[in-house]
C-alpha positions, 0 to 999 in steps of 0.5 A, a space after each residue: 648641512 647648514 647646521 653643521 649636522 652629519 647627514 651621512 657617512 661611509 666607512 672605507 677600507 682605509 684613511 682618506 688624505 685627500 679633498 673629495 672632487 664633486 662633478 655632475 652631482 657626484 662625489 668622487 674620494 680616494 682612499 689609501 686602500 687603492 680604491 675611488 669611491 663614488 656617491 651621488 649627491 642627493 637633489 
């Protein structure tokens, strides 16, 4: 958000290290606990 505000969160199963990769209006994010999460970016 433009004014710094969270506007959502998600709880994993474990720490994420790494830079999400958005691609076709979805966010993709690893986490340590094996899995690749996928959210769809609102338009």
């Amino acid at each position: 958000a433009q004014t710094g505000q969270v506007l959502w969160t998600y709880t994993t199963g474990s720490a994420i290290d790494s830079s999400p990769t958005v691609v076709n209006g979805m966010v993709y994010v690893g986490s340590w606990d094996g899995k690749l999460y996928a959210f769809h970016l609102p338009t």
